[in-house]
N, C-alpha and C positions, 0 to 999 in steps of 0.2 A: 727528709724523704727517704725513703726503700732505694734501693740501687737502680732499679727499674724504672726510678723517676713518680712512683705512686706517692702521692702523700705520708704522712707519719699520723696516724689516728690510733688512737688506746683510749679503750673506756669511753669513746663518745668523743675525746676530746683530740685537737688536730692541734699537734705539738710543733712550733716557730720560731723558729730566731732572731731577736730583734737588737742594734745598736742604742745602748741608752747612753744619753746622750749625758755628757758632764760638766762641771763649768768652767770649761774653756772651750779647745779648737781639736779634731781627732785626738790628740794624746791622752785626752781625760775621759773620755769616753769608756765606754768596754759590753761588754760581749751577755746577753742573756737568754735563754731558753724561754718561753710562754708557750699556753696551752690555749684554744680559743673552742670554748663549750660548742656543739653543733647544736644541741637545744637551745642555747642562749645564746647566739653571737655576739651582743653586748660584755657578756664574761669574758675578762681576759685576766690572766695570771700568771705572774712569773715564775716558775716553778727550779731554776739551775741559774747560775750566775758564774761564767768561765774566766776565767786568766790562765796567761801562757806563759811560762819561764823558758826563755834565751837569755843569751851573752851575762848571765848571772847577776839578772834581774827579772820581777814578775810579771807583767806589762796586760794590760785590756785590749789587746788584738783584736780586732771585730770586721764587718763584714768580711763574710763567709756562710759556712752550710754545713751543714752534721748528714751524714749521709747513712743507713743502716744498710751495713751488709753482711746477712748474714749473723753471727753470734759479736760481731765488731760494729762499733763506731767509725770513722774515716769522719775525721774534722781540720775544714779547710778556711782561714782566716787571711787577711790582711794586715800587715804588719804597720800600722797607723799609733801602735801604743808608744813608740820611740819618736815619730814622724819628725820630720827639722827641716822638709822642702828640698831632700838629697835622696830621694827614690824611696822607691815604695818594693814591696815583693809579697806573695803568696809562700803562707808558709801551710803545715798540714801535721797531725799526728795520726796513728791510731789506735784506739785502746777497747778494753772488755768491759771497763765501768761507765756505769748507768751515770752518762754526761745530761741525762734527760729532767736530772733531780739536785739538788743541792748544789756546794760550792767545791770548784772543782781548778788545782792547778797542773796544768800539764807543759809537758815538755813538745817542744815543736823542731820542728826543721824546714829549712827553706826548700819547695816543689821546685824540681827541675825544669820549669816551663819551656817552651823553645823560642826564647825572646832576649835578645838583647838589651831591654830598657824595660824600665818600672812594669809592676802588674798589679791589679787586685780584684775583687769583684767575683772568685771563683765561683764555678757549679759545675760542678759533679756528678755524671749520670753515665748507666752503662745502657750501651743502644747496640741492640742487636749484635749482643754477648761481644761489645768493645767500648771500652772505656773512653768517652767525652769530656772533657772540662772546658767551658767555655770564662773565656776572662777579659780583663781590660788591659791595653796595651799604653802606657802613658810616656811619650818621649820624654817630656817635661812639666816640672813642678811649679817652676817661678820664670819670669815674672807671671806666665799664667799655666793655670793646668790646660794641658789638652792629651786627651784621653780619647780612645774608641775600640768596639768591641773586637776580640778574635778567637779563635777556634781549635784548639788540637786532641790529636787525640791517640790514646796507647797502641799497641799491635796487639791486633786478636790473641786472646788468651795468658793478655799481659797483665799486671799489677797497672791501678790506677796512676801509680808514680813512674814508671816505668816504659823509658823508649817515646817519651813523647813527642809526635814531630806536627805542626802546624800545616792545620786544614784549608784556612785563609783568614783574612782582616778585612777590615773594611776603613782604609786609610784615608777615605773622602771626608771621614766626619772630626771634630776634634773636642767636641762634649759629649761624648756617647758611653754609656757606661750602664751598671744593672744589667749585667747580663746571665738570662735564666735560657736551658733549655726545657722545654716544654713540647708533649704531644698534644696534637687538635687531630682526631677526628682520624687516626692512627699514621699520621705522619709529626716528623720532628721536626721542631723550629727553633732556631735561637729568637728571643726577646730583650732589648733593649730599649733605652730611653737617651733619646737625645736631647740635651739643654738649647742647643742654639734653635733648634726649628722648631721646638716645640712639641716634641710626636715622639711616637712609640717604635720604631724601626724593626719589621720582622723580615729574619733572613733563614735562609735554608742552611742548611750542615757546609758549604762552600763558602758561606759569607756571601750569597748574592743577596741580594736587597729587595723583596719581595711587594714590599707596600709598606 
């Protein structure tokens, strides 16, 4: 998406990012760009295929978000390509190359979030010229995950990575995760999905809980 939170459309076609999956369990998975035809929504295409080089190995990091801002990239991932059930974290780069097309390895670094324990799930959007990333907060891995959405966000006039302090969570749920911000209708909302109720969870920028 545009920094604005507008879609990524070129030539007709609205450019995505999708987890392909591999065989085994997150570590084998990894990270790909697709394009889905507005003429055809049936078309879909892969067109970029990402890996991310830390601790001096190449790993398929995946969920996350490519963000365009401006003449840059801002790409934000989950660090699930090492995973071993000993936390999780959001890592992020930024670069000038066209991540939109071919195969691409980049170097990353772990996002300063303002969290004590595990995250992943990033999205990245600037609202009213201040930088949002909405993410997952995960205590714990084993013997079960429980996970649920939260919110922070930079100081006006800040770098995306920069000064990030927590807007709120929502500590009542413990499968909640997929966390998108999104405008309806010229207000912002974060969007989630909870596994145990069953539903879609929409909260305002506070994390209250809307419906």
């Amino acid at each position: 998406q545009y920094a604005d939170g507008r879609p990524y459309i070129r030539d007709g076609k609205l450019y995505l990012t999708l987890t392909n999956a591999g065989l085994g369990f997150f570590q084998q998975a990894h990270w790909a760009v697709w394009t889905l035809d507005l003429a055809d929504p049936a078309k879909l295409e892969q067109v970029a295929t990402l890996f991310f080089a830390r601790d001096g190995v190449v790993l398929g990091d995946h969920a996350g978000q490519i963000v365009r801002d401006g003449d840059r990239f801002v790409l934000l991932m989950s660090s699930w390509g090492d995973f071993a059930f000993n936390g999780v974290h959001v890592r992020h780069t930024v670069t000038r190359a066209d991540v939109l097309s071919g195969v691409h390895v980049l170097p990353t670094e772990q996002l300063p979030l303002p969290t004590t324990v595990s995250s992943w799930d990033p999205a990245l959007t600037k609202i009213d010229g201040r930088w949002h990333i909405a993410f997952v907060e995960s205590p714990a891995q084993q013997p079960a995950f429980v996970f649920h959405p939260a919110l922070a966000a930079a100081p006006r006039g800040a770098d995306y990575d920069e000064g990030l302090t927590l807007l709120g969570a929502d500590v009542s749920v413990k499968q909640t995760e997929g966390t998108i911000l999104q405008r309806v209708g010229g207000r912002w909302y974060l969007f989630a999905s909870d596994g145990d109720a069953r539903e879609y969870p929409v909260y305002d920028l506070s994390l209250r809980k809307l419906g």
